[in-house]
N, C-alpha and C positions, 0 to 999 in steps of 0.2 A: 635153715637160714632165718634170720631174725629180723622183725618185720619194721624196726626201727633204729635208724645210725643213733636217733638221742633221746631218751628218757630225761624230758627236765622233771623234777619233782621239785614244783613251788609254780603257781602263775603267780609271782610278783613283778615288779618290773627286771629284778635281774636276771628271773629266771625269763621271759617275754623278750627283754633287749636280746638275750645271749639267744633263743628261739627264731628269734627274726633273722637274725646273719646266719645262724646256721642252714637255715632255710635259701638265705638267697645265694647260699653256696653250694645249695640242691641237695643239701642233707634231708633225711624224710625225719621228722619232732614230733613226738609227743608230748605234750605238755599235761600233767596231773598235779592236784591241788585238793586237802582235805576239804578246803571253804565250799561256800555255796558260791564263791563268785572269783571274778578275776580280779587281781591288782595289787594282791596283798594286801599292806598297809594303807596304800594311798587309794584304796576302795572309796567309792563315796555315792550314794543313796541320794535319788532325786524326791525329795520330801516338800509334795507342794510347790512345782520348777524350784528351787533352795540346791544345791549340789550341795550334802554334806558329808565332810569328812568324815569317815565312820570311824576313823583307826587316829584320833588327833588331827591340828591342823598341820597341812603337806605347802609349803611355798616352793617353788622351785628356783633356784638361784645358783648363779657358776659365774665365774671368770674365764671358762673356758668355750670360747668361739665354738671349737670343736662339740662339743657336746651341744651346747645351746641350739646352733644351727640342725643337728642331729635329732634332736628331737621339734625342733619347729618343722624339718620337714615331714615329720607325721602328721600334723595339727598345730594349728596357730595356738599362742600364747599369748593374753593381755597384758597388761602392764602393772599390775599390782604390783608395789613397794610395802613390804613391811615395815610398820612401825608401829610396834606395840607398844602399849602402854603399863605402866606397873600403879596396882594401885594399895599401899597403905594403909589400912586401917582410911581415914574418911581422905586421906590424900592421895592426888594423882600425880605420878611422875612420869616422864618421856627415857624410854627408850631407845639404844643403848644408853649408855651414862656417857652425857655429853655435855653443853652448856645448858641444852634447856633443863635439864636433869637438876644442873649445878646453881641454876638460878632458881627453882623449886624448893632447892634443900636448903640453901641460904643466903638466896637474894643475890649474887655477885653477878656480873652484869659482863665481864671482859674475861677471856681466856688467863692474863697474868693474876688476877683477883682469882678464879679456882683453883688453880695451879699451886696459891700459894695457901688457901684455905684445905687444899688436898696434904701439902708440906706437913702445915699444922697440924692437921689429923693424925698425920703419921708418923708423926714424932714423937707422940704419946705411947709408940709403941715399939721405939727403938732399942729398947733393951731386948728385945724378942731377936738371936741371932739366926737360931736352927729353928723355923714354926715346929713343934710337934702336932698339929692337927690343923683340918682348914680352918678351924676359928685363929688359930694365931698368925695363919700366912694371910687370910684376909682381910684382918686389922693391921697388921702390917704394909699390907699394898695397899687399901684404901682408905683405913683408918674406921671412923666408929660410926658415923652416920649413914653412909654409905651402906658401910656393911649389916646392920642393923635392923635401916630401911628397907633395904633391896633386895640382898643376898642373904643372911641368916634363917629366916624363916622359909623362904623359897626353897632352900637351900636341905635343911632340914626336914621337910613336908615330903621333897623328892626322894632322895634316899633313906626314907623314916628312921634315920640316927639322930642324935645330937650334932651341931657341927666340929664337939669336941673329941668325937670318937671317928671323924673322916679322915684319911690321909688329909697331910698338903699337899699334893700334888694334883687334888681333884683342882686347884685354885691357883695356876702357873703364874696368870697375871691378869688384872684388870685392866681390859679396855676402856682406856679415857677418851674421849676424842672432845677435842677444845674448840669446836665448830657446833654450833645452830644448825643440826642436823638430824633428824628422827628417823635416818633410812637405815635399818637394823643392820642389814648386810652391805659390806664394802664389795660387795659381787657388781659387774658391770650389770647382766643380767640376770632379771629373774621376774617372774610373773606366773599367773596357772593358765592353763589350759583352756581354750571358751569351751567350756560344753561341760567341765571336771575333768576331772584326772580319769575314767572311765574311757574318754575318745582318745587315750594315746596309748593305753591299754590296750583297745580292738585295735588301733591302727597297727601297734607292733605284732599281734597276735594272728593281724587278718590271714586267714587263708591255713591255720594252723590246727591240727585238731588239738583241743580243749577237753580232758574230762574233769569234772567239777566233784564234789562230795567224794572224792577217794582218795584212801587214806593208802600211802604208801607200805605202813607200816602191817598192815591187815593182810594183807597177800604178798609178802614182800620176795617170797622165793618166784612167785609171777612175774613183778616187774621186773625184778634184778637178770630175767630172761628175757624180756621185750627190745633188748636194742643192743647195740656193739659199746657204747659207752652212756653214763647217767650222770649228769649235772644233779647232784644234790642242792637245795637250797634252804634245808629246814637244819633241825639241831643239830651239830656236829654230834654230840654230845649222845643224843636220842642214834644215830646212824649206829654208835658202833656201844649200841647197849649199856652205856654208861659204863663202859668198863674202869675206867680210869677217875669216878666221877662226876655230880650232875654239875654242873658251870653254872653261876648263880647268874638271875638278871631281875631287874625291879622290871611291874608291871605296869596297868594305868587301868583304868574305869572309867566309864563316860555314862553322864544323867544329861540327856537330851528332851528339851519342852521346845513345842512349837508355842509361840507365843501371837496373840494376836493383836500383834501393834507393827508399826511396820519399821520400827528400829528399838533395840534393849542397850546398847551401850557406845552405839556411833563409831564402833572401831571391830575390826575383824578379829581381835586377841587383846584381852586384858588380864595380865596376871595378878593375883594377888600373893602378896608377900608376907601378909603377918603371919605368924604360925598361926593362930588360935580359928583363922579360917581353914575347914581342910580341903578344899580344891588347889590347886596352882592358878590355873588359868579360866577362865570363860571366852569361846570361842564363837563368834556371830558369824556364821557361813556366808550369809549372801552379800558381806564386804567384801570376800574374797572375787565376786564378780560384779562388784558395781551393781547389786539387787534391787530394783523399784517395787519388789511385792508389797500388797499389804500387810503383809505379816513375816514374824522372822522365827530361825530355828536359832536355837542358842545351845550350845553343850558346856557342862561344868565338867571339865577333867580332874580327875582324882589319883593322885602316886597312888599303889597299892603294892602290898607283898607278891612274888610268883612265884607259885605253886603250878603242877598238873592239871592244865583245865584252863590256865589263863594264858595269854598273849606274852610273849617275853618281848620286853622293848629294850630296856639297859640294858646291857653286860658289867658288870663288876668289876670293874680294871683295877682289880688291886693281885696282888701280890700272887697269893693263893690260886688266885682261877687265872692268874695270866701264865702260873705253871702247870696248871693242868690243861689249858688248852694247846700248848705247847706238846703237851704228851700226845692228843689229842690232832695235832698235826702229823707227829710223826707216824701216827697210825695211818693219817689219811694220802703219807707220801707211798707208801706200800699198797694200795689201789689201785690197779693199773689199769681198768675200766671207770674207774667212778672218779669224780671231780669234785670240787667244793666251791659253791660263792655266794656271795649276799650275807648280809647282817648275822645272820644264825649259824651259815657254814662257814662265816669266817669270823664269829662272836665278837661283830663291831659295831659302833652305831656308824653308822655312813649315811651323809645327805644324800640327796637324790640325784645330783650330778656325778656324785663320787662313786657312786652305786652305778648308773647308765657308765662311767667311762672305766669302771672295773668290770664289769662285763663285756665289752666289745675289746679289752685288753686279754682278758679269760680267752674269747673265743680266736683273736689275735695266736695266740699261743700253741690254740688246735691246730691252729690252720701248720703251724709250723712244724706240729710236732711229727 
C-alpha cells in the first residue's frame, strides 16, 4: 500500500494551494521541491528585516472576492498599489499610459487634447493594413512617441529580438486610460502580504510535510511509487523526456546591492526603457512594505536567454511551441495517475490570483472525479 494519496512535485504556490485543500479533505500530501526553500517564485529572502523578492517583484492583485478573501484568510495583506514608473534615458514617465503619461510626453492637459494627439500619431501610420511584426501593430495603436519612449526598447531587451522580427499579436492593443491615475492594475484588490510572501506559504503548507533539495527527476522510479496520484508542477516538457521537444521560454537575472542609504529611487519598480540600458527594471523592496530602514536593498533585473541551469519564466506563445505543447498535452491526457498545473505544467505565465484559483479549480475536479 502506498504511503501517500498525493505526490505534489513543486512547493510553489500552486502546488501549496492544491496541498492545503487536499489536505483539508484528509488526503495524506507530500510535498517535494528541487530549491532549498518553499514558494517558488514568490520566495523572498529577509535581507536586513528588507523582504526581498528573490524570483522578481510579486504584487498580488484580483478582481476576484473569491480568491482575495481566500488568501487574506491565511495572512493579512497591506495595501500596496502599484504604480510604477518608466524611465527614458534622463526622463521619467507615469505608469500605465494615462494622462500623467500623456502630459509628460507632450504637455496636453485634458483627456480630448490626448485623444487627439494619440489620432495624430496614428495616422502616420495608416497605411499599415496587416502589421507584419509588433513594430508595425505598435505604431499603429499608438503611434511614434509612445512606442518609441516606452515600449520598443523595453520591448526588445525582453524578448532579445528586434521588435521587427516579433509577432503582432505579442501587441493586441494598448491601454490608454484618459484619467490621472498611476494605479497600474484595474484589480479592485491587491496588496503583499505583512511579513512577505513567505507567511502565506507556511500558512498554506502548515502541517504538511515538506521535503526541500529533491530533485524529482534523480530517483523518479521512487517517487512515481510514493502515492496513488502526482500533481506535477515543473516542466511539462522535462516529465515526459522531451520526447516531442524542448518548449522555449526567456529567462531573467537579478544583481542585488544592499545599499546604505535609506531610499535609491522613491518607488518600489522603475523600468527602464531605452534599449542601450540592459536591465528592464530596478526594484526597491522595502516600498513594497512601507520600509523605514536605514538602508535599502535594490535588484537590477536582467531579460536573459534559457538554457539548462536557469529559471524559465516566459513561455513563447508563438506558433511553434503552442504546437508542440499541444502534443505535449495529449501525452499528458493519457496519465491516469499524474496531473499537470502551474505555469510550467501548463507553459503559461499566470499571475498569482490566476495561479491560487487554478488550483483550487484543479483540485475542484479531484474531488469530482
Amino acid at each position: 500500500m502506498k504511503k501517500y494519496d498525493y505526490l505534489i512535485v513543486g512547493a510553489g504556490l500552486f502546488g501549496a494551494v492544491f496541498a492545503r485543500e487536499a489536505t483539508r479533505a484528509g488526503k495524506n500530501c507530500l510535498v517535494i521541491d528541487r530549491r532549498s526553500h518553499k514558494g517558488g517564485n514568490v520566495y523572498c529572502e529577509d535581507v536586513d528585516g528588507i523582504h526581498v523578492h528573490k524570483y522578481g517583484a510579486h504584487i498580488f492583485h484580483t478582481d476576484n472576492k473569491y480568491v482575495w478573501d481566500y488568501v487574506n484568510s491565511l495572512v493579512p495583506f497591506n495595501h500596496f498599489i502599484n504604480s510604477p514608473l518608466a524611465r527614458f534615458r534622463d526622463r521619467l514617465f507615469n505608469l500605465p499610459f494615462n494622462m500623467n503619461t500623456f502630459y509628460q510626453l507632450w504637455g496636453v492637459v485634458t483627456p480630448a487634447e490626448a485623444k487627439e494627439k494619440i489620432k495624430e500619431q496614428c495616422a502616420a501610420y495608416s497605411h499599415i493594413v496587416t502589421p507584419a511584426n509588433l513594430e508595425e501593430q505598435a505604431l499603429k495603436l499608438c503611434g511614434k512617441d509612445v512606442y518609441e519612449c516606452l515600449i520598443k526598447g523595453y520591448t526588445e531587451k525582453q524578448w532579445g529580438r528586434s521588435a521587427k522580427e516579433l509577432p503582432a499579436f505579442i501587441i493586441r492593443r494598448v491601454p490608454f486610460r484618459f484619467v490621472y491615475d498611476n494605479n497600474y492594475f484595474n484589480d479592485r484588490y491587491q496588496g503583499i502580504p505583512e511579513g512577505g510572501y513567505n507567511k502565506l506559504i507556511d500558512a498554506l503548507l502548515e502541517g504538511i510535510e515538506v521535503r526541500l533539495n529533491t530533485d524529482f527527476f534523480t530517483e523518479r522510479t521512487r517517487w512515481e511509487d510514493v502515492a496513488d496520484c502526482i500533481l506535477f508542477t515543473g516542466c511539462i516538457d522535462e516529465y515526459f523526456d522531451y520526447q516531442c521537444g524542448h518548449l522555449e521560454y526567456r529567462s531573467l537575472r537579478f544583481e542585488e546591492k544592499i545599499l546604505e542609504i535609506d531610499d535609491f529611487q522613491g518607488n518600489a519598480v522603475v523600468n527602464y526603457t531605452a534599449r542601450e540600458i540592459p536591465y528592464t527594471r530596478v526594484i526597491e523592496h522595502k516600498h513594497f512594505e512601507y520600509g523605514k530602514q536605514p538602508h535599502t536593498v535594490i535588484t537590477y533585473e536582467y531579460p536573459d536567454t534559457y538554457e539548462p541551469g536557469k529559471e524559465p519564466y516566459y513561455p513563447v506563445n508563438d506558433e511553434k511551441n503552442g504546437a508542440m505543447y499541444r502534443r505535449y498535452q495529449e501525452l499528458a491526457l493519457q496519465c491516469k495517475n499524474v496531473i499537470f498545473g502551474g505555469r510550467l505544467g501548463q507553459y503559461t505565465y499566470a499571475d498569482m490570483d490566476d495561479t491560487v484559483a487554478s488550483a483550487l479549480e484543479l483540485w475542484e475536479k479531484e474531488c469530482n472525479r
